[in-house]
C-alpha positions in Angstrom: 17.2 113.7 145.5 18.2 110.0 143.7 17.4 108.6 147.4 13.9 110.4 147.1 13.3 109.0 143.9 14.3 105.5 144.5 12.3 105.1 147.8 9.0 106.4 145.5 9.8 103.9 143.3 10.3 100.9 145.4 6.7 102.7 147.4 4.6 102.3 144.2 6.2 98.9 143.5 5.1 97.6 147.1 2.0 99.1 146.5 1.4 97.5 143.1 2.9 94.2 144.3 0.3 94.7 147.5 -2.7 95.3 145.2 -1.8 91.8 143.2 -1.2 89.9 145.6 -4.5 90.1 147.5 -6.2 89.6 144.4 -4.8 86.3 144.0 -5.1 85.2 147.7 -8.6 82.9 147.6 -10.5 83.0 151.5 -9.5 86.2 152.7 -13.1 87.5 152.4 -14.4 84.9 154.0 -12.0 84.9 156.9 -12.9 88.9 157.2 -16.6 88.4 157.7 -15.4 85.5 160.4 -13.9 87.9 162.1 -16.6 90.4 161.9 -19.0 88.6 163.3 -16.7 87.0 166.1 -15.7 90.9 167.0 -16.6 91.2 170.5 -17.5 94.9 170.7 -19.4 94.9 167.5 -19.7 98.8 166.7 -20.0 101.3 163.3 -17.8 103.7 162.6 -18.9 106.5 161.5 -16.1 109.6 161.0 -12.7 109.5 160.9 -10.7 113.1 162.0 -7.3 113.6 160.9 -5.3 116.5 162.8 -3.3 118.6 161.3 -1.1 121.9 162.7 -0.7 125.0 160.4 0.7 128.8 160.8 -0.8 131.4 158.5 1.3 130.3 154.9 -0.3 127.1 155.6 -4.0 128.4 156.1 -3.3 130.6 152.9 -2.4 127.5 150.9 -5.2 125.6 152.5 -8.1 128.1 151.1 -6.5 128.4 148.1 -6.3 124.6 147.2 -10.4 124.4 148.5 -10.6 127.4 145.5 -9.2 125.0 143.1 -11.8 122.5 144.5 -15.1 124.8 143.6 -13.5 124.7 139.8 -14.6 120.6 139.5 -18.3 119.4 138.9 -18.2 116.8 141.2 -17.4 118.7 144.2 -19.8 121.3 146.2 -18.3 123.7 148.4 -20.6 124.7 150.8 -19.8 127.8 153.6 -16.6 128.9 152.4 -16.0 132.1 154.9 -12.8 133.3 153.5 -11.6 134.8 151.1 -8.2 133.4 148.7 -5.3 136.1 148.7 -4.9 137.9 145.5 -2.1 140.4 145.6 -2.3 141.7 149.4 -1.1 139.0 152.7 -4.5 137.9 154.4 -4.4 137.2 157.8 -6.9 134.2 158.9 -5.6 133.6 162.5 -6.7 135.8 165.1 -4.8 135.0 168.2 -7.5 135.9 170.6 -10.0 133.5 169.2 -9.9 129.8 171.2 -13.4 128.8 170.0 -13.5 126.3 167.4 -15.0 127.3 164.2 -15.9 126.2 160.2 -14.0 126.5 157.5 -15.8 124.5 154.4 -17.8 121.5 154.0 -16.5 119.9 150.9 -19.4 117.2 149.4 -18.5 114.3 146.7 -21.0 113.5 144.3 -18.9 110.4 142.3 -16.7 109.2 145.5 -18.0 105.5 146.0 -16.8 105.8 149.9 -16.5 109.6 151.0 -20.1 111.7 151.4 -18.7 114.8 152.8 -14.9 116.3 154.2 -15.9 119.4 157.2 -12.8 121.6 157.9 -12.8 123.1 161.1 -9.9 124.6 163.5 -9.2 126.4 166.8 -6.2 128.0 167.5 -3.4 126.6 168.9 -1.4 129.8 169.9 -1.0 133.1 168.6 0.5 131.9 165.6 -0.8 128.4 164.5 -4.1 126.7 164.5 -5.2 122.7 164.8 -7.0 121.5 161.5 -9.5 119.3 161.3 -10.6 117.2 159.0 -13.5 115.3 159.5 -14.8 112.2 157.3 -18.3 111.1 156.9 -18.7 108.0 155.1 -22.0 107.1 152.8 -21.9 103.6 153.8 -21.8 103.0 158.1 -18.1 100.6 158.0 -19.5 97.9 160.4 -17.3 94.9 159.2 -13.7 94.3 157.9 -15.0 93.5 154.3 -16.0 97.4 153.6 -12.7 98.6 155.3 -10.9 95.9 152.9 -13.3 97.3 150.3 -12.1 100.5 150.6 -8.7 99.9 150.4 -8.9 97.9 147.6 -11.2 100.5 145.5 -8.7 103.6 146.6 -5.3 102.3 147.2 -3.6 101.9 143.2 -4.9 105.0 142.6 -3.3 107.5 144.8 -0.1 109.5 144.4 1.7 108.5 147.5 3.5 110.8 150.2 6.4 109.9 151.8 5.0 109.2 155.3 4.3 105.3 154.0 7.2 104.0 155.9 7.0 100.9 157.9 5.8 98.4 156.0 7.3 99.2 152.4 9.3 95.9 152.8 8.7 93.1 150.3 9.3 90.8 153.3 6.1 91.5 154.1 5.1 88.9 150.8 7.1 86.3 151.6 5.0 83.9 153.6 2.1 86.3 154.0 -1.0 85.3 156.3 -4.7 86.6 156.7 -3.5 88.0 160.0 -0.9 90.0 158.3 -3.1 91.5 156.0 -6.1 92.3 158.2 -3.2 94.5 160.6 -1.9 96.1 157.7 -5.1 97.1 156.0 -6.4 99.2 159.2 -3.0 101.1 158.7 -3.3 101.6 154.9 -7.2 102.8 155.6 -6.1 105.9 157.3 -3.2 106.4 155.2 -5.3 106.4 152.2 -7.1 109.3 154.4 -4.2 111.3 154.7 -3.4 110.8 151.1 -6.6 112.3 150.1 -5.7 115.6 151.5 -2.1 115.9 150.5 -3.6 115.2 147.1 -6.4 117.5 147.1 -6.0 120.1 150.0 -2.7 121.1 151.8 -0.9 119.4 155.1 1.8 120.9 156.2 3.3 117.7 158.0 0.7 115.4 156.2 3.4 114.3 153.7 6.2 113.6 155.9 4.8 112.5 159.2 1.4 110.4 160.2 -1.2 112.5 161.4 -3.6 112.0 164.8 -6.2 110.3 164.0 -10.1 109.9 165.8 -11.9 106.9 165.2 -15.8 107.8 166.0 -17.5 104.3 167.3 -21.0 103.9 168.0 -21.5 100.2 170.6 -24.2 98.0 169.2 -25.9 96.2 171.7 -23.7 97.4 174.7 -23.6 95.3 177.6 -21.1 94.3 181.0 -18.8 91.9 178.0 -17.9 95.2 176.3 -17.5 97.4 179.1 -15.2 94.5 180.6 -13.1 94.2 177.2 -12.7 98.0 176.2 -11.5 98.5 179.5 -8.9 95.3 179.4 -7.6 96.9 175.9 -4.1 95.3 174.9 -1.8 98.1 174.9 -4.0 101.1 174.5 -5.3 103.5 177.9 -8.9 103.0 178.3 -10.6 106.2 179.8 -13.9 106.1 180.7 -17.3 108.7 181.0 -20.3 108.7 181.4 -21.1 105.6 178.6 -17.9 107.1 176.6 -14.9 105.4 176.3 -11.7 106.7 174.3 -8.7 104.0 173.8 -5.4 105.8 173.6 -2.6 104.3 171.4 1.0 105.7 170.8 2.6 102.3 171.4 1.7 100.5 168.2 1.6 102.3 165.5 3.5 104.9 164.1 0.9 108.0 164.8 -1.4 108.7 167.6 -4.4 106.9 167.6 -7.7 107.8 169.6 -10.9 105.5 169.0 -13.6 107.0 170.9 -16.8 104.5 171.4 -20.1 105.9 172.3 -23.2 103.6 173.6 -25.6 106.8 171.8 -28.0 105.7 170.1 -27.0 107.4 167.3 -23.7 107.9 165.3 -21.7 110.3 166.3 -19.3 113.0 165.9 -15.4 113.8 166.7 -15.0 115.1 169.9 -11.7 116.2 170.5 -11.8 119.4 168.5 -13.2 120.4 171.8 -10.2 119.5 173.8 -7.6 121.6 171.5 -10.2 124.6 171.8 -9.9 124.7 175.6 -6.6 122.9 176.3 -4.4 124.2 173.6 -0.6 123.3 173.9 -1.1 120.7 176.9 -3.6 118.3 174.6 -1.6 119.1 171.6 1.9 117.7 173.3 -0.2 114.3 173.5 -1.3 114.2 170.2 1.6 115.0 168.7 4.1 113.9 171.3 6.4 112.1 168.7 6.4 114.9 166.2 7.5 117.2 168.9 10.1 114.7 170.1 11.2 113.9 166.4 11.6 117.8 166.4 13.7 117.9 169.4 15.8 114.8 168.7 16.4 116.1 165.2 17.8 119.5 166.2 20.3 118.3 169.1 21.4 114.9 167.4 24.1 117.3 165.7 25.4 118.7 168.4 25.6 115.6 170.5 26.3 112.7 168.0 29.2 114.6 165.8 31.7 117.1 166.0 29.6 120.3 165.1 31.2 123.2 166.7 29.1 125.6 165.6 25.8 126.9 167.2 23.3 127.4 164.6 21.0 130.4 165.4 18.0 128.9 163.5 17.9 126.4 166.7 18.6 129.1 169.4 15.6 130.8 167.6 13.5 127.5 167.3 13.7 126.6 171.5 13.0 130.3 172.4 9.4 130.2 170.1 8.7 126.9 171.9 9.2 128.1 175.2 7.8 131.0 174.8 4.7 129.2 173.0 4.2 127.1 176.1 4.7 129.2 178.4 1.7 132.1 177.2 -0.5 128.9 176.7 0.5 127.8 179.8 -0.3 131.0 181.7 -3.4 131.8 179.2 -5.3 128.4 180.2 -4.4 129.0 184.0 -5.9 132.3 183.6 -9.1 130.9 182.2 -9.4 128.4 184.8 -9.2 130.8 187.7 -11.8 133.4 185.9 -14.6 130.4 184.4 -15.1 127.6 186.9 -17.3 126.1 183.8 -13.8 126.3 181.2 -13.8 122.7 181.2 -17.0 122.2 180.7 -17.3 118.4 180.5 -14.4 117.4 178.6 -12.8 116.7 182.0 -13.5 113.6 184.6 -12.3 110.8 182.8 -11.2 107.8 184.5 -8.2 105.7 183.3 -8.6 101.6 183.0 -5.7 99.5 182.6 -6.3 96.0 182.4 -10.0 96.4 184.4 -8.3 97.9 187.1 -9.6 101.6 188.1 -6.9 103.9 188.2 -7.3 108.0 189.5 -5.7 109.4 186.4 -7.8 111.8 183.9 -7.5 112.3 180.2 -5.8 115.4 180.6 -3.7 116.4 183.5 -2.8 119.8 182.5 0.0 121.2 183.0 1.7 117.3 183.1 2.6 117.4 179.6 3.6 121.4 179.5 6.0 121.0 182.2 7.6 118.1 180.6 8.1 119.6 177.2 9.2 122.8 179.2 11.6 120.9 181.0 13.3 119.6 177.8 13.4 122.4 175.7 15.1 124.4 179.1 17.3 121.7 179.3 18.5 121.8 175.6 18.4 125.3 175.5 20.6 125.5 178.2 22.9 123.0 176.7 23.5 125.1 173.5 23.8 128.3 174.8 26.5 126.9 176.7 28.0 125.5 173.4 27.6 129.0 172.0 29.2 130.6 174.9 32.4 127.9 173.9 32.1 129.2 170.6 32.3 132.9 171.2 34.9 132.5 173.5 36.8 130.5 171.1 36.2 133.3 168.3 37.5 136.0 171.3 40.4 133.8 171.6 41.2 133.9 168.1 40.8 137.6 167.5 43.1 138.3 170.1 45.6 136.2 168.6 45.3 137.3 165.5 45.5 141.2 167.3 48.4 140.4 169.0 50.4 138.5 166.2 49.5 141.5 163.7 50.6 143.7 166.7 53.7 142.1 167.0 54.8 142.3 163.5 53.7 145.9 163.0 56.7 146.1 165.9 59.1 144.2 164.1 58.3 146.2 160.9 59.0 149.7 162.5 62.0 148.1 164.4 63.4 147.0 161.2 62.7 150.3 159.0 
């Protein structure tokens, strides 16, 4: 608990320290409209989506913090389906519905930045659903000055989660360059996303871990440059379809990002609602890939970093819902495919670039990342049953000595009386 409350202390400081200091750095406006203009891809942004994963406690807390909402004047709460629990247990997930659907669309009279917040979700499995929420901007960001904007207007303002991690180091002041603060304000722009609905609605691993994010582009002006230098991206998969290009990155920041560029006239929406609604489990393991590994890592580091004996059941429990999980989703979307030739639709028939070269690899290979995750939790499974057979054993062992010495004296006793 004193840990917790230092690191929020030394978080606001960095955050205070943060705001200062790029008051008092002269140029760094200029150098973001430089860089504006010299951007080769020149697009708008027009939503962000932040993913989320909840079970049916979490939905529960969800609508009742958007109830909480409809009580302030400078909110509207528009479609609101569902009902807040009162004294009876409402159920909101119903495990045989994939399609995506509407929760709320929350409007902001007095936010400078945010016009509108739409909550959607699909379900993930019979027990959990994917979140969405989806923000809509009242100014099209088109330059690095209304990102740094942004920031600047939101950042001192918010009560911080703990998911802040990397770069609360006050190294970061010492010697600081434009460069550095241009990378770092990207970062914080999402974050402050997040923030906004651990503050004001309900994540259940929004205040802990960094959510998937969905960047929605629109291409000014496309031509044979841009195709050329979206699919040469440094780092990131390029997938292209169909004048649609989405650049994949879990390499260099600390949650899944997906920036999805459209040459459409018009701005557009998140697409990859869509790709939960049909795809389930297998699109979810590559959005949340580190979560799940975290999750994994986390369990057996116990058992195979220290001298932990004991098995605890909680983790035998945890691997047989995940299995289990994967393996009805697994079966459930293999069902589909065989019964609908159209289940895909056309969220399917991507092709992969990596560094202009062509390579035959879609977005989603399903069941790649199933099996993989299958293949783990089987593995680790496997592994602790086998501790927990040692264990029994061991307790078997110890019974029967214990049987035998009380045995033994019981003879001595009758010998001696």
């Amino acid at each position: 608990m004193i840990n917790k409350i230092k690191y929020k202390i030394h978080q606001d400081n960095f955050i205070e320290k943060y705001y200062k200091k790029i008051q008092s750095i002269s140029g760094y406006t200029a150098f973001l409209k430089h860089v504006s203009k010299k951007d080769p891809i020149q697009s708008e942004l027009s939503n962000i989506a932040l993913y989320d994963v909840l079970d049916n406690d979490g939905m529960t807390k969800l609508i009742k913090s958007i109830y909480k909402l409809k009580k302030r004047r400078n909110i509207e709460v528009h479609h609101l389906n569902y009902r807040k629990k009162n004294l009876r247990k409402l159920n909101y997930i119903n495990s045989q519905k994939y399609n995506w659907a509407s929760i709320v669309k929350l409007k902001f009279h007095d936010d400078k930045w945010i016009r509108e917040v739409n909550i959607l979700y699909t379900n993930l499995n019979d027990s959990e659903i994917i979140i969405q929420y989806d923000f809509n901007f009242k100014v099209v960001l088109n330059n690095y000055v209304k990102v740094h904007d942004f920031v600047m207007d939101n950042i001192i303002n918010l009560k911080l989660p703990y998911f802040l991690t990397s770069y609360i180091d006050d190294k970061f002041f010492d010697n600081v360059k434009y460069i550095d603060i241009f990378s770092l304000e990207y970062e914080l722009f999402v974050d402050i996303l997040q923030t906004f609905i651990t503050n004001n609605l309900y994540s259940k691993h929004g205040n802990r871990y960094k959510l998937p994010v969905e960047y929605s582009y629109r291409i000014k002006r496309h031509n044979k440059r841009k195709d050329r230098i979206l699919k040469n991206s440094f780092l990131q998969l390029c997938y292209y379809k169909e004048g649609m290009y989405i650049l994949y990155n879990n390499f260099l920041r600390e949650r899944a990002e997906f920036e999805v560029y459209s040459r459409s006239k018009y701005l557009t929406k998140p697409i990859l609602l869509e790709y939960f609604s049909k795809y389930s489990m297998e699109f979810y393991l590559i959005a949340f890939n580190d979560f799940e590994t975290n999750q994994l890592e986390k369990r057996m580091r116990k058992y195979l970093n220290s001298n932990k004996k004991n098995i605890n059941s909680n983790d035998l429990k945890w691997f047989i819902v995940k299995i289990k999980q994967l393996t009805e989703e697994k079966s459930r979307i293999i069902t589909n495919l065989k019964s609908n030739s159209d289940f895909s639709g056309d969220i399917l028939g991507w092709e992969l670039y990596v560094n202009n070269q062509k390579w035959e690899e879609d977005f989603l290979q399903f069941p790649k990342k199933i099996d993989h995750f299958l293949d783990k939790y089987n593995q680790n499974f496997d592994y602790l049953k086998s501790l927990s057979t040692v264990q029994n054993d061991r307790i078997i062992i110890w019974v029967t000595l214990i049987t035998l010495a009380l045995t033994v004296a019981g003879i001595l006793i009758s010998i001696i009386d």
